[in-house]
C-alpha positions in Angstrom: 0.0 0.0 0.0 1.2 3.6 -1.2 1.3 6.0 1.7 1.6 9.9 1.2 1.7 12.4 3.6 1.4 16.0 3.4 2.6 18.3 5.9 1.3 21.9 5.5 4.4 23.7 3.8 3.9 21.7 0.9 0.4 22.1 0.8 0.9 26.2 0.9 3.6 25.3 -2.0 1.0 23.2 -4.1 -1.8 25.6 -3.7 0.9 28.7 -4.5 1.9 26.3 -7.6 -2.0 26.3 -8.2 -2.4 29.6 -8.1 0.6 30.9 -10.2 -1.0 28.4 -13.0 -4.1 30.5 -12.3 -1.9 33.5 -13.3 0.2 32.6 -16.1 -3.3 31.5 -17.5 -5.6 34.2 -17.1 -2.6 36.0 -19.1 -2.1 33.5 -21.2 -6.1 33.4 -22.4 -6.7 37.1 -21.8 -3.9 37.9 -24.4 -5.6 35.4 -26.8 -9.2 37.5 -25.6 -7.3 40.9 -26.5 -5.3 39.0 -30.1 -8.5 38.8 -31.5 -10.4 41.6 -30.6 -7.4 43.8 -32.0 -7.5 41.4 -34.8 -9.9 43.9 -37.1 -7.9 46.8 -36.9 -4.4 46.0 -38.1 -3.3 45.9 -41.4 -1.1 42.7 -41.0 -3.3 40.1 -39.0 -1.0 37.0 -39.6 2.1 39.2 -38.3 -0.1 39.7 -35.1 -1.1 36.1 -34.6 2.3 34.6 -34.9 3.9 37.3 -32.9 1.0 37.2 -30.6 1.2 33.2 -30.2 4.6 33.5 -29.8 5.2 35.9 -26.9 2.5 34.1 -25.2 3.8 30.3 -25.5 7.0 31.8 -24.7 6.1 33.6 -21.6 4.4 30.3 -20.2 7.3 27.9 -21.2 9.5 30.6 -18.9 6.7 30.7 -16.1 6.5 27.0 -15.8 10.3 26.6 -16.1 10.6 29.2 -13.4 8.0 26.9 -11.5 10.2 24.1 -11.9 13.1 25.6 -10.7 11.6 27.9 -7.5 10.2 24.3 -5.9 12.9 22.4 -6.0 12.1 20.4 -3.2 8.3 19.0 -5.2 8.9 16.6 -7.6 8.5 18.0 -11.3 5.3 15.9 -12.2 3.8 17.0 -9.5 4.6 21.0 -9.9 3.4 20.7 -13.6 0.0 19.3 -12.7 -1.0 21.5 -10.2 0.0 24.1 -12.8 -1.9 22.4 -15.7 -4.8 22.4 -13.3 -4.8 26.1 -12.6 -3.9 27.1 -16.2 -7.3 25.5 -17.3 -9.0 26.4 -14.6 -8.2 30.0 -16.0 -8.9 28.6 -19.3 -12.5 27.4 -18.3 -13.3 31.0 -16.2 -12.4 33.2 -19.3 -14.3 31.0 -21.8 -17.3 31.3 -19.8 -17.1 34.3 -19.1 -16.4 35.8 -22.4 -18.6 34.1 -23.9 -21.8 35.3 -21.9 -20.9 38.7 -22.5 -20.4 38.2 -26.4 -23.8 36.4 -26.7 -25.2 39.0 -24.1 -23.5 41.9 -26.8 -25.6 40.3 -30.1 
């Protein structure tokens, strides 16, 4: 039988790990959210998306890899699922709540 215990600084690391992912994913999604809505107005739109996409995959592959590297002590599996979880926990706010105010817009 597999025993884990959990003392309380690692739960305030795994609920800090949490909410960084929470972070790095509302900014992640709200730069997508402000991408397109800029979209319409420039005269190069493909130049926008890839540069867009790019600053923001980059900015996340740093912010995980700083993740990584600030809880040393956590194994890495474990620091990259509690950041998954928050990053689409942002994922799942922002859709929702975008979308209710485009439909609430039309």
């Amino acid at each position: 039988m597999i025993s884990f215990s959990l003392d309380l600084s690692q739960l305030w690391a795994f609920m800090m790990i949490f909410f960084i992912g929470l972070l790095i994913g509302f900014s992640y999604f709200g730069g997508l959210w402000l991408t397109l809505c800029y979209l319409p107005k420039v005269n190069h739109p493909y130049r926008l998306i890839i540069s867009s996409f790019v600053l923001r995959s980059l900015m996340t592959v740093l912010c995980f890899y700083g993740l990584i590297r600030l809880f040393l002590g956590i194994e890495t599996g474990i620091i990259m699922l509690m950041a998954m979880a928050g990053w689409l926990l942002a994922r799942m706010i922002l859709v929702r709540r975008l979308v209710s105010q485009v439909i609430s817009v039309k």
